[in-house]
C-alpha positions in Angstrom: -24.4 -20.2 12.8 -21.3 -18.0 12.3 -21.1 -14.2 12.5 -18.3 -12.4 10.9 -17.6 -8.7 11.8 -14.9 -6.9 9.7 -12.8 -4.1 10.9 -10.7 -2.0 9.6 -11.7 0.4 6.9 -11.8 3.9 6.6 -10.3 7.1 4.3 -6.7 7.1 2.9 -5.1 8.2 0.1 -3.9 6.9 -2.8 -0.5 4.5 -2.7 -1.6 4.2 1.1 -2.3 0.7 3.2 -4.9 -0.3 5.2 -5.7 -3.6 6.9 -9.0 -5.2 7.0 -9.8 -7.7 9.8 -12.9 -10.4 9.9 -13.4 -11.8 13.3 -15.5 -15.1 13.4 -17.3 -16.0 16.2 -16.2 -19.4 16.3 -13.6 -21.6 14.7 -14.6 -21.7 11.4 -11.2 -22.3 8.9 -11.7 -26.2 9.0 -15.1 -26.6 7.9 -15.6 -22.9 5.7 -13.5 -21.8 2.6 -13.1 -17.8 3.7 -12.1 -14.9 1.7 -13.4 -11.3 0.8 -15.2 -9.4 -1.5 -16.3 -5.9 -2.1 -18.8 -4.0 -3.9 -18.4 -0.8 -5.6 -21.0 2.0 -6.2 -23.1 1.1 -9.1 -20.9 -2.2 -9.3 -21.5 -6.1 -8.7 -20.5 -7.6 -5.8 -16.9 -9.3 -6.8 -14.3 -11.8 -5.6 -11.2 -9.9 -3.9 -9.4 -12.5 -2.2 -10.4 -15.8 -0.8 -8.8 -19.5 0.5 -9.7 -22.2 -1.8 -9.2 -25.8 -1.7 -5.9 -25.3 -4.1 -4.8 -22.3 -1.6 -5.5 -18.9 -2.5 -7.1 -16.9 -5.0 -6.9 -13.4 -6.3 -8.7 -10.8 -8.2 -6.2 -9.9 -11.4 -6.8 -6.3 -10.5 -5.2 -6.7 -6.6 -2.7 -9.2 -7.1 0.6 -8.3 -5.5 -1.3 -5.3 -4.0 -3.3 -7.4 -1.5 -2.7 -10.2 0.5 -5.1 -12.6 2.5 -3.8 -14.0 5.7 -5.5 -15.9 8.9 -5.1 -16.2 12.6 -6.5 -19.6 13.1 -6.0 -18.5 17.3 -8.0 -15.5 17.0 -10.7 -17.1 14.1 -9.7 -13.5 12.6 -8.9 -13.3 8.3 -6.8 -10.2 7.4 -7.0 -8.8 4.1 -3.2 -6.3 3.9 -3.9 -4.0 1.0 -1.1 -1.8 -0.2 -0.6 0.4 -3.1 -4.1 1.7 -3.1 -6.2 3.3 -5.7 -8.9 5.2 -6.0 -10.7 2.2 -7.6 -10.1 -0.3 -5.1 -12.6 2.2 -3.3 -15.9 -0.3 -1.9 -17.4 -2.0 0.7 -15.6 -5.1 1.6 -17.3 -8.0 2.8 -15.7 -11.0 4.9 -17.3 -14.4 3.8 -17.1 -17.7 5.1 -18.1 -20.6 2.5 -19.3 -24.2 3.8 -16.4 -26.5 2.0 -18.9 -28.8 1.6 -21.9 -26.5 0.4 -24.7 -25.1 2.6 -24.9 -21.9 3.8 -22.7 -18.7 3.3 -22.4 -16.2 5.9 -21.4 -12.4 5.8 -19.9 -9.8 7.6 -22.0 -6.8 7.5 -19.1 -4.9 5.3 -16.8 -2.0 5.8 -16.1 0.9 3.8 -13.2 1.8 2.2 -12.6 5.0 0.6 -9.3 5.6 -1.4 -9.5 9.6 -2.3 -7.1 12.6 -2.4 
């Protein structure tokens, strides 16, 4: 079993950065795909940014605003968002997908607010 607890979010304005961290509990980056994913009010759950097999993957509303990185040391992912907008505001959600299926696991989500 892996637990995932993301860090990170809060309140900032618009154009501003904030860094999202996922801590794993164990090593998990050679056996699970990871990424995030957020959730908007009255929205679906959607893909932000994740590791893939073919390296990494974006939503086409965040590319060259966010970027995914990992600590394989610290089992941490890092999601760097810059240029914020008061759209990106959500819950994000660290994942951590079995590369060869099975189980997914989630982080319990943070919230990030993007507001003037």
């Amino acid at each position: 079993q892996v637990q995932l607890v993301e860090s990170g979010g809060g309140l900032v304005q618009p154009g501003g950065s904030l860094r999202l961290s996922c801590a794993a509990s164990r090593s998990i980056f050679s056996r699970y795909f990871t990424g995030w994913y957020r959730r908007a009010p009255g929205k679906q759950r959607e893909m932000v940014a994740r590791f893939s097999g073919s390296g990494t993957n974006y939503a086409d509303s965040v590319k060259g605003r966010f970027t995914i990185s990992r600590d394989n040391a610290k089992n941490t992912v890092y999601l760097q968002m810059n240029s914020l907008k008061p759209e990106d505001t959500a819950v994000y959600y660290c994942n951590a997908e079995p590369l060869f299926g099975g189980m997914s696991y989630w982080g319990q989500g943070t919230q990030v607010t993007v507001s003037s």
